[in-house]
C-alpha positions as a Markdown table, in Angstrom:
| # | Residue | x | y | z |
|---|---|---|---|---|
| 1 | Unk | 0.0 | 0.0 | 0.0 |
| 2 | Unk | 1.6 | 3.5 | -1.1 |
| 3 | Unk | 0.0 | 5.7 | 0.6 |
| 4 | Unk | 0.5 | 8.1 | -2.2 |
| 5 | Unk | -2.5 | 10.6 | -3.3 |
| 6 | Unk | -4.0 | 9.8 | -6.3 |
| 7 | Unk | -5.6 | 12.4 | -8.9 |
| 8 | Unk | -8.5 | 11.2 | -11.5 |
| 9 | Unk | -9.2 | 12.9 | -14.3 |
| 10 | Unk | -12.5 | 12.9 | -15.6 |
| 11 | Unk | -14.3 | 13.9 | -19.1 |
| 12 | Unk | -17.8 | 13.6 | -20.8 |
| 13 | Unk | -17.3 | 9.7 | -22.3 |
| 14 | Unk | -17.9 | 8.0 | -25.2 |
| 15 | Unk | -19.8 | 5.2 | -26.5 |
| 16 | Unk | -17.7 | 1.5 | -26.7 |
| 17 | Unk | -18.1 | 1.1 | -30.3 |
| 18 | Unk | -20.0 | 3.5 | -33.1 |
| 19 | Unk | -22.5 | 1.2 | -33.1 |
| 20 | Unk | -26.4 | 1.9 | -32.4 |
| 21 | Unk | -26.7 | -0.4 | -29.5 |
| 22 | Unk | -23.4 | 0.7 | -27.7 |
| 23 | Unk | -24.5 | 4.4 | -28.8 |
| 24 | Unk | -28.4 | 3.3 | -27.0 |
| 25 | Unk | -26.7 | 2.2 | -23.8 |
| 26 | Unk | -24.2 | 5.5 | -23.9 |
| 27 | Unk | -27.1 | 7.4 | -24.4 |
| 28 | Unk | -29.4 | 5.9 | -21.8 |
| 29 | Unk | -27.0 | 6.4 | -19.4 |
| 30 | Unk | -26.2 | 10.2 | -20.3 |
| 31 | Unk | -29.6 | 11.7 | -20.8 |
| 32 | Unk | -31.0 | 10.3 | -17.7 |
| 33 | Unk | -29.0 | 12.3 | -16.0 |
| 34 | Unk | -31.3 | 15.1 | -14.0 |
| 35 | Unk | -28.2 | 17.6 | -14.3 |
| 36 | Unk | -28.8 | 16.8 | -18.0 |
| 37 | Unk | -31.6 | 17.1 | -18.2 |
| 38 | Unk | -33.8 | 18.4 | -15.7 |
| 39 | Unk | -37.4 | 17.8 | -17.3 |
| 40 | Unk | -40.0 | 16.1 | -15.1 |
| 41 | Unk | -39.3 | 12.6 | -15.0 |
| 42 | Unk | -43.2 | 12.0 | -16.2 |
| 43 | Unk | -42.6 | 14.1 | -19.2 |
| 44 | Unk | -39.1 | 12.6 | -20.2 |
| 45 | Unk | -39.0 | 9.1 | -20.2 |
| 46 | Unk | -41.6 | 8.8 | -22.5 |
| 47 | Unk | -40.0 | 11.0 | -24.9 |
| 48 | Unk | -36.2 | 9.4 | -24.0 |
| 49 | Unk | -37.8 | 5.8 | -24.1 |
| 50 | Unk | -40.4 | 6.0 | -27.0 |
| 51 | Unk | -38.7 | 8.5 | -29.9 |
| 52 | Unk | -34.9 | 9.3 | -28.2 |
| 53 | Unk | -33.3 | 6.0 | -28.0 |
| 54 | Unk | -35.4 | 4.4 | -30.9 |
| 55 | Unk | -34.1 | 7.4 | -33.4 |
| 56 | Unk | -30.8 | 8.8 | -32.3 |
| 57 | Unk | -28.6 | 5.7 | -31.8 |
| 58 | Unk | -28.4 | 4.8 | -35.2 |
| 59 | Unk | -28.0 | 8.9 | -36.8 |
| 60 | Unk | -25.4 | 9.4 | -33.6 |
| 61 | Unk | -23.7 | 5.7 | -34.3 |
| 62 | Unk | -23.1 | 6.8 | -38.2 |
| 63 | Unk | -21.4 | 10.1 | -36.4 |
| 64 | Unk | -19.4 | 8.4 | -34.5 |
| 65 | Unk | -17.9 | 5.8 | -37.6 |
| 66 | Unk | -17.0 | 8.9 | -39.1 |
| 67 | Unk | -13.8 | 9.8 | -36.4 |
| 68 | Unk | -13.5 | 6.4 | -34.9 |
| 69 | Unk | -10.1 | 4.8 | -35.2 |
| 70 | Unk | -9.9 | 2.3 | -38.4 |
| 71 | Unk | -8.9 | -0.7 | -35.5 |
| 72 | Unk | -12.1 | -0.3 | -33.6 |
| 73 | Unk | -10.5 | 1.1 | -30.4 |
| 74 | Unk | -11.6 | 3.5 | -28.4 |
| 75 | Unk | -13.4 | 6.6 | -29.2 |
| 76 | Unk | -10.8 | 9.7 | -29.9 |
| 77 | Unk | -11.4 | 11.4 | -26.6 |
| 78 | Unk | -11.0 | 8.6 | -24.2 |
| 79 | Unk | -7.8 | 8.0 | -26.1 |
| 80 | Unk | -6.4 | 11.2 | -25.9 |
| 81 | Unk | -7.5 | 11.9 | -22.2 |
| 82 | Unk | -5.1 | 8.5 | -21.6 |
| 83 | Unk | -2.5 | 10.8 | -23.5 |
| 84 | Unk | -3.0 | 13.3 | -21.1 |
| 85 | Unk | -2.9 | 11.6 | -18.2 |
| 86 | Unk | 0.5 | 9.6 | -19.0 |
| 87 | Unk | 2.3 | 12.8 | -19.7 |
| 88 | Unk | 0.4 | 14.4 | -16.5 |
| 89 | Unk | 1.7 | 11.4 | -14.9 |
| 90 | Unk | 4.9 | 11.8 | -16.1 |
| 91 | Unk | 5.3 | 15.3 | -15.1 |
| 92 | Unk | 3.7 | 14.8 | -11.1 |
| 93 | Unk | 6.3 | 11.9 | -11.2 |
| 94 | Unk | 5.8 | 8.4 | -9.1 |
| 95 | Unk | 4.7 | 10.4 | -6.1 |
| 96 | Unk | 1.2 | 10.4 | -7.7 |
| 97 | Unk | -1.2 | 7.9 | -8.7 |
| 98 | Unk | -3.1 | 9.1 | -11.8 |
| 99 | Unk | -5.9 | 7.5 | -13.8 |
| 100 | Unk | -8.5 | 8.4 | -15.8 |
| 101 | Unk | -12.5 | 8.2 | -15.8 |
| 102 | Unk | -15.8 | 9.1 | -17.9 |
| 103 | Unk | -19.1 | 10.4 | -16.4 |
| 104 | Unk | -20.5 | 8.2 | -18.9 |
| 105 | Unk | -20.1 | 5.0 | -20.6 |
| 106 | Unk | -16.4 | 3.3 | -19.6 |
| 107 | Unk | -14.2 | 3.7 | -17.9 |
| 108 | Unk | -16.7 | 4.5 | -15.4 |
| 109 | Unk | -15.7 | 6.9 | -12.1 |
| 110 | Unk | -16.3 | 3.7 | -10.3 |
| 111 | Unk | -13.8 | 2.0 | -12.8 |
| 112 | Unk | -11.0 | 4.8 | -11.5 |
| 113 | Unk | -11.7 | 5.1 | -8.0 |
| 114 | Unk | -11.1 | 0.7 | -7.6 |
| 115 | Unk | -7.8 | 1.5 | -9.4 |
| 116 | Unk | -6.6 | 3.9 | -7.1 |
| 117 | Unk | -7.8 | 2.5 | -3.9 |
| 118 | Unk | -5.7 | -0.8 | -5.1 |
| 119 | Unk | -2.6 | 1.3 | -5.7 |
| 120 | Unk | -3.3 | 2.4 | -1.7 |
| 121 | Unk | -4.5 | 5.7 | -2.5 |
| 122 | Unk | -6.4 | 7.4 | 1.0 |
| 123 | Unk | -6.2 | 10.8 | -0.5 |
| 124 | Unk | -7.7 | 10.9 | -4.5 |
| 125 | Unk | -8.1 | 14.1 | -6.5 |
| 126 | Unk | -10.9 | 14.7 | -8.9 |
| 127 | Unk | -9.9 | 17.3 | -11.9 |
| 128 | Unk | -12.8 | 17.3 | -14.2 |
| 129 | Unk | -11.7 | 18.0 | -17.6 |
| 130 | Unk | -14.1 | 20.8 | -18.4 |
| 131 | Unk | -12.1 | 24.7 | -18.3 |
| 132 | Unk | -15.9 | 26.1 | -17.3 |
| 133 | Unk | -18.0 | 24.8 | -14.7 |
| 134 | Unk | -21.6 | 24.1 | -15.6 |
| 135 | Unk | -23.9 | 21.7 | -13.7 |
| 136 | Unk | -24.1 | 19.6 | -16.5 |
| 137 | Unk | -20.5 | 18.8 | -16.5 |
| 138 | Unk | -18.9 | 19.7 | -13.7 |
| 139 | Unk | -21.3 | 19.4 | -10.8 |
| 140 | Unk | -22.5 | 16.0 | -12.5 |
| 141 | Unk | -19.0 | 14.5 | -12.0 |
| 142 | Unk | -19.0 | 15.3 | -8.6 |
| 143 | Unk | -22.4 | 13.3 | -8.3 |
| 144 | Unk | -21.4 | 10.3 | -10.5 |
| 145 | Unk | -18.3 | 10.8 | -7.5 |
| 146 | Unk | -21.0 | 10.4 | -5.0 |
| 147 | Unk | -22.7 | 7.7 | -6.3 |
| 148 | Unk | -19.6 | 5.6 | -6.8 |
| 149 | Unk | -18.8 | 5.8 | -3.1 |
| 150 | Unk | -22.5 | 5.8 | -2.0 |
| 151 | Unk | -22.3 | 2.2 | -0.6 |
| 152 | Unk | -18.2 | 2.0 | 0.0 |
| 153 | Unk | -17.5 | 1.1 | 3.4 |
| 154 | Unk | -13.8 | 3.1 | 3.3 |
| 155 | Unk | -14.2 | 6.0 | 1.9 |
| 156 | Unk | -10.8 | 8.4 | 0.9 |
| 157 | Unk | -10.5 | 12.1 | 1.4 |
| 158 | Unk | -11.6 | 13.8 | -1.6 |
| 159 | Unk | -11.1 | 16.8 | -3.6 |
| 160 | Unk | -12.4 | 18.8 | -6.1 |
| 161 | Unk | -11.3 | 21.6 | -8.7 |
| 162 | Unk | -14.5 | 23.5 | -10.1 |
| 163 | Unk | -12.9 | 25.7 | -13.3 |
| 164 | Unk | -10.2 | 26.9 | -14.9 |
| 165 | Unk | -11.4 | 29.6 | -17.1 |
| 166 | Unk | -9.7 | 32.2 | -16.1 |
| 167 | Unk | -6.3 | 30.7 | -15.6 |
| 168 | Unk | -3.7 | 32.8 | -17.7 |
| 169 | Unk | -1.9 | 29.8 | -18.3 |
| 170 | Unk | -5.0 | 28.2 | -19.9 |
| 171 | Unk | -5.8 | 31.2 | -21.9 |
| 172 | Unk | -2.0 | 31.5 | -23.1 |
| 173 | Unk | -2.2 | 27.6 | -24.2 |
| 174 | Unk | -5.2 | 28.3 | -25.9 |
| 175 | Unk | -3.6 | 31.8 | -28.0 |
| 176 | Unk | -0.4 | 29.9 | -28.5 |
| 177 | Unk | -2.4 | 26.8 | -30.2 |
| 178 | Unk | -4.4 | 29.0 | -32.1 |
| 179 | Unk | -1.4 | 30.8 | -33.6 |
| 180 | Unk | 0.8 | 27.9 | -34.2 |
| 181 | Unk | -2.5 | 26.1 | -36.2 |
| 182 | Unk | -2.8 | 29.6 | -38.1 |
| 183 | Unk | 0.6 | 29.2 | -39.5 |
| 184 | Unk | 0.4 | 26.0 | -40.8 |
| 185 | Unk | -2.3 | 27.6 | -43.1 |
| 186 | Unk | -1.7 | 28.8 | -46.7 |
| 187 | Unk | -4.4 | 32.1 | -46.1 |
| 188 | Unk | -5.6 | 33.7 | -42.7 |
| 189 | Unk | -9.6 | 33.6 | -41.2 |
| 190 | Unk | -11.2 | 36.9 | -41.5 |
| 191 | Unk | -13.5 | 35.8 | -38.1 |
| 192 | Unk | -12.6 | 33.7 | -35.8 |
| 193 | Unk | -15.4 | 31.9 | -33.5 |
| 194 | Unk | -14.8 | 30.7 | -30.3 |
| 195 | Unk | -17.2 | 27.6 | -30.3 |
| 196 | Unk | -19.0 | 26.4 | -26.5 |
| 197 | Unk | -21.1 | 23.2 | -25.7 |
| 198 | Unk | -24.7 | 25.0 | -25.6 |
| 199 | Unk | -26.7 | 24.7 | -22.5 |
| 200 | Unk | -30.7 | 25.6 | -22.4 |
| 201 | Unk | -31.1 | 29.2 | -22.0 |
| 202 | Unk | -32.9 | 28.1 | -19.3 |
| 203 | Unk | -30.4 | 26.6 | -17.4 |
| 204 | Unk | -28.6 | 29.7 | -17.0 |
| 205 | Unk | -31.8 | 31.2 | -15.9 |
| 206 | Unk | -31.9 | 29.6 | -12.8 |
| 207 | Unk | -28.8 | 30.5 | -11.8 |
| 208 | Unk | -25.5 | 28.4 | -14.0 |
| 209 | Unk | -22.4 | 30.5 | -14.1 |
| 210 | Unk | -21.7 | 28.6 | -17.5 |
| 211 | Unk | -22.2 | 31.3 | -20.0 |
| 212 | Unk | -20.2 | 34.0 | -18.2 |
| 213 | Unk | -17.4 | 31.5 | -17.5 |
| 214 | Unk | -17.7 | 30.9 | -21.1 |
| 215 | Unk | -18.0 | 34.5 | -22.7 |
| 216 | Unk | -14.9 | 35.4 | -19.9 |
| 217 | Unk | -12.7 | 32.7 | -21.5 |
| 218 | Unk | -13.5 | 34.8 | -24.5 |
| 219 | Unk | -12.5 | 38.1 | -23.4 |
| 220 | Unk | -9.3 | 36.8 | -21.8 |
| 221 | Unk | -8.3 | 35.0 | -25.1 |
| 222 | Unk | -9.2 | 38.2 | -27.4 |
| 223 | Unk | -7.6 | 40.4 | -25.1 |
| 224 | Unk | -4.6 | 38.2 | -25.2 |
| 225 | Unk | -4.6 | 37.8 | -28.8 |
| 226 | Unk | -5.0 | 42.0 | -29.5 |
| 227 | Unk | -8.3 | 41.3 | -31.4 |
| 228 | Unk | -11.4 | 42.9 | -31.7 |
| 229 | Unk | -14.8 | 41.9 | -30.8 |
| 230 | Unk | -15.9 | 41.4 | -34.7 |
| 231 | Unk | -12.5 | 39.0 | -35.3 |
| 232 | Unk | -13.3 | 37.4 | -32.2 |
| 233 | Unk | -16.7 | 35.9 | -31.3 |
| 234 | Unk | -18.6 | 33.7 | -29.3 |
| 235 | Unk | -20.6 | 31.5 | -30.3 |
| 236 | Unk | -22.6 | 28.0 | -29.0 |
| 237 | Unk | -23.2 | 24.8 | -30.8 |
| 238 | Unk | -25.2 | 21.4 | -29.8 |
| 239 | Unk | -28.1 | 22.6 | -28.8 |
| 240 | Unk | -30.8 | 19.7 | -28.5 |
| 241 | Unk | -34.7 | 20.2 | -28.9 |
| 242 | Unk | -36.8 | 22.9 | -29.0 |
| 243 | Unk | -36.1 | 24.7 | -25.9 |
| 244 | Unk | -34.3 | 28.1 | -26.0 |
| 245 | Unk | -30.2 | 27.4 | -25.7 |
| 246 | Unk | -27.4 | 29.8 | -25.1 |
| 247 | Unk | -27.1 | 32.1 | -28.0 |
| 248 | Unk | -25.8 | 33.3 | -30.7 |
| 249 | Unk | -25.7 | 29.4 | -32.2 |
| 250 | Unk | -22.3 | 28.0 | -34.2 |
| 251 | Unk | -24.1 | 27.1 | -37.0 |
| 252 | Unk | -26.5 | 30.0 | -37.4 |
| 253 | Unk | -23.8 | 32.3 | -37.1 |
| 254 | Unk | -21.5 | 30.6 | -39.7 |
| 255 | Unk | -24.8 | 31.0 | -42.1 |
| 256 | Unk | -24.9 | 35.0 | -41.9 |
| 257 | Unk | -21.2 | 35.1 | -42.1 |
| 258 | Unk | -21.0 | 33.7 | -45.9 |
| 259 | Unk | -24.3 | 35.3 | -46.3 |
| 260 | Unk | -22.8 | 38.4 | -45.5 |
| 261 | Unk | -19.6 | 38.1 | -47.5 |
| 262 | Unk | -16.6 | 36.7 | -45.3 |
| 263 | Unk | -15.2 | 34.0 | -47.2 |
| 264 | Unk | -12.7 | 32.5 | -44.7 |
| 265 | Unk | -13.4 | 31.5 | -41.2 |
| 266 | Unk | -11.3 | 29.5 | -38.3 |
| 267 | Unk | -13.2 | 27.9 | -35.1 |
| 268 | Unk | -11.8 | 26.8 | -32.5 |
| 269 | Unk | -13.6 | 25.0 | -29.0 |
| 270 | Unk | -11.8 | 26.5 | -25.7 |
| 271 | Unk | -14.6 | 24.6 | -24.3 |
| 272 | Unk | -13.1 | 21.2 | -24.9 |
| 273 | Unk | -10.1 | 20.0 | -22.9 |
| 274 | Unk | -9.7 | 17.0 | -26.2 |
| 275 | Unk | -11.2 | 16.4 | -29.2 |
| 276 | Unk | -14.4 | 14.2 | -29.2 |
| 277 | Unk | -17.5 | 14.0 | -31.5 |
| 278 | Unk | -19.0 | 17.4 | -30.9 |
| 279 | Unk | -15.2 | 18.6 | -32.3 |
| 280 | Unk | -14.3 | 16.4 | -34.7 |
| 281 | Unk | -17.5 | 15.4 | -36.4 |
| 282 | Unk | -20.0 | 18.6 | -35.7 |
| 283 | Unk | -17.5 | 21.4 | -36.3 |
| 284 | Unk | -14.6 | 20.0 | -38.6 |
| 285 | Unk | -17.2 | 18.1 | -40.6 |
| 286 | Unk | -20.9 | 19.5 | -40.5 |
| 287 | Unk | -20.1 | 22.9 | -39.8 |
| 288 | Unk | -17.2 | 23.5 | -42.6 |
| 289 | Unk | -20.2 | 22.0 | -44.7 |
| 290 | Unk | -22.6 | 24.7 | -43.3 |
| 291 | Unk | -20.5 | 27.1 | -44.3 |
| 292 | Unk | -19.6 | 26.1 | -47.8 |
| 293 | Unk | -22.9 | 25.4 | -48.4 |
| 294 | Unk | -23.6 | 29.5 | -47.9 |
| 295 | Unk | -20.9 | 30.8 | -49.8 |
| 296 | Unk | -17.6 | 30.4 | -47.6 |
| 297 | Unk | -14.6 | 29.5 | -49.3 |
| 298 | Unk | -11.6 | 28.3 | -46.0 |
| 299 | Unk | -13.2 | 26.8 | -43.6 |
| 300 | Unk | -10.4 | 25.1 | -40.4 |
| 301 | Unk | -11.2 | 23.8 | -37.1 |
| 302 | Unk | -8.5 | 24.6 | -34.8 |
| 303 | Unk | -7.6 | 21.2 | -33.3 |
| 304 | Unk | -8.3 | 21.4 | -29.2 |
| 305 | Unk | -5.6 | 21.1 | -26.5 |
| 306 | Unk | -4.8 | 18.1 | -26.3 |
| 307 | Unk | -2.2 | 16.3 | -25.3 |
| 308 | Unk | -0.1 | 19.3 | -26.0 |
| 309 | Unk | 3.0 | 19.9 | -23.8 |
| 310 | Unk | 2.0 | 23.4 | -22.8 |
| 311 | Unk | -1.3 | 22.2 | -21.9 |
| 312 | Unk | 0.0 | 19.4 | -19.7 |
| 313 | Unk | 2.4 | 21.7 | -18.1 |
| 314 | Unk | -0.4 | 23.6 | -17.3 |
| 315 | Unk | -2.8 | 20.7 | -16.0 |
| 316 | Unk | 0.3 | 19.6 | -14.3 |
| 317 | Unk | 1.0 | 22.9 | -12.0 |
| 318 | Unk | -2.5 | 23.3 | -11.7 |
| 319 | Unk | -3.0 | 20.0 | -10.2 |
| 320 | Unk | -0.3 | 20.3 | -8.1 |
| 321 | Unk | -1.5 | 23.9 | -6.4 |
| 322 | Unk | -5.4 | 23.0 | -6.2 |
| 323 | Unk | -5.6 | 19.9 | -5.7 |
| 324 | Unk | -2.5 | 18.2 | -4.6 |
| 325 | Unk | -0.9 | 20.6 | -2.0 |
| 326 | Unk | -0.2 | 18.9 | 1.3 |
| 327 | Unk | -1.1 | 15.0 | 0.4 |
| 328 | Unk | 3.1 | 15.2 | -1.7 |
């Protein structure tokens, strides 16, 4: 028994295969989730059970084939989050234990915790991989944390980190990534969005910091950068049903921009801590087709973090002053 802390990292998670029945058990799992979705029960199990998981599986499963590694491994973000946390790893040294976890589908927070409780692990740190806190993401991993230990005899001392939006570390990874993916390109974007994970407007009605944290990531990146508001924007994608969501919407947006004349356009997704579907297949793919479709011309999707060294020295020190301090 070490005795040496451990630190889990933990991100969205990914179906086990792109097929519709691992997609349908993803799925179940995810959007039953009240910090998902907070509907009445009585009004949304019906829907989920008699439309959702009858429909989406198989559209979402054809998504998925589109990113998924040719050797049928795992999906592209649980791979890269192992990426990250072997060079976080690396970089704590042996005096940390550090594995990785999904709030949904495998593997599960339960998964990590049994791994570091074998390694001997009293003290375990939770760094959900999400730079702004919303309740869907972040407060939901510290329930699927809960829920893990709910019936655990012995349980460790935990903590938690909430954000990192602000962190000028965070916002120089992001300007230095955006810059070194703009020179690889043979022309320059004459608008450059900043791309969020929506959220129901209505979420943020009742109180989630998300959008702020969001549209602050935003400022602190622009002001960075020297750009103005009109190179600069913000913008949301994924929204989901007919509900209000967090506005003004990705897609929409990339529609009046070609509309209006600007023929080349970069996103990136400071929202993302590694590329996953809503990256890879709804921006790079679907969105560069949006904007084709009215009139652009260069269309790039700025790749996401990553396992880039700058980013893991980042995630490194930030580990080690928020979460770590005292248990090394």
């Amino acid at each position: 028994m070490s005795g040496k802390p451990g630190l889990l990292l933990v991100n969205l998670g990914s179906p086990d295969a792109p097929t519709a029945k691992a997609v349908r058990k993803y799925l179940f799992q995810f959007l039953h989730d009240k910090r998902v979705i907070d509907t009445s029960r009585w009004i949304w199990c019906p829907i989920l059970h008699g439309i959702i998981l009858r429909v989406r599986p198989a559209r979402s499963a054809r998504a998925y084939s589109k990113i998924w590694d040719e050797d049928g491994g795992e999906a592209p973000l649980v791979n890269i989050t192992r990426d990250q946390a072997a060079g976080i790893s690396k970089r704590l040294g042996s005096d940390v234990h550090v594995e990785i976890a999904m709030r949904y589908g495998n593997p599960s927070i339960g998964a990590g915790l049994d791994i570091l409780k074998s390694k001997g692990c009293k003290n375990i740190a939770v760094l959900p991989m999400y730079p702004q806190y919303a309740g869907a993401t972040t407060a939901s991993v510290y329930d699927g944390v809960a829920k893990a230990l709910m019936d655990r005899k012995d349980v460790p001392e935990m903590r938690f980190l909430r954000d990192y939006h602000r962190d000028p570390r965070y916002i120089k990874a992001l300007a230095d990534g955006l810059n070194t993916h703009l020179k690889t390109l043979a022309w320059q974007p004459a608008v450059i969005l900043t791309s969020y994970h929506g959220l129901p407007q209505s979420y943020v009605d009742k109180g989630d910091p998300y959008q702020k944290e969001c549209v602050r990531t935003s400022d602190l990146l622009r002001e960075h950068l020297g750009m103005s508001d009109e190179k600069l924007r913000t913008t949301f994608q994924s929204r989901f049903g007919p509900k209000a969501w967090l506005q003004p919407y990705t897609d929409k947006t990339l529609e009046s921009l070609a509309a209006e004349g600007v023929k080349k356009v970069a996103v990136m997704m400071p929202g993302f801590s590694a590329d996953c579907l809503e990256t890879l297949e709804e921006i790079k793919i679907e969105a560069r087709e949006t904007f084709m479709e009215y009139g652009g011309e260069k269309f790039t999707a700025v790749p996401c973090l990553n396992d880039d060294d700058a980013h893991l020295d980042f995630l490194s020190e930030l580990a080690k002053e928020r979460l770590l301090m005292g248990w090394l």
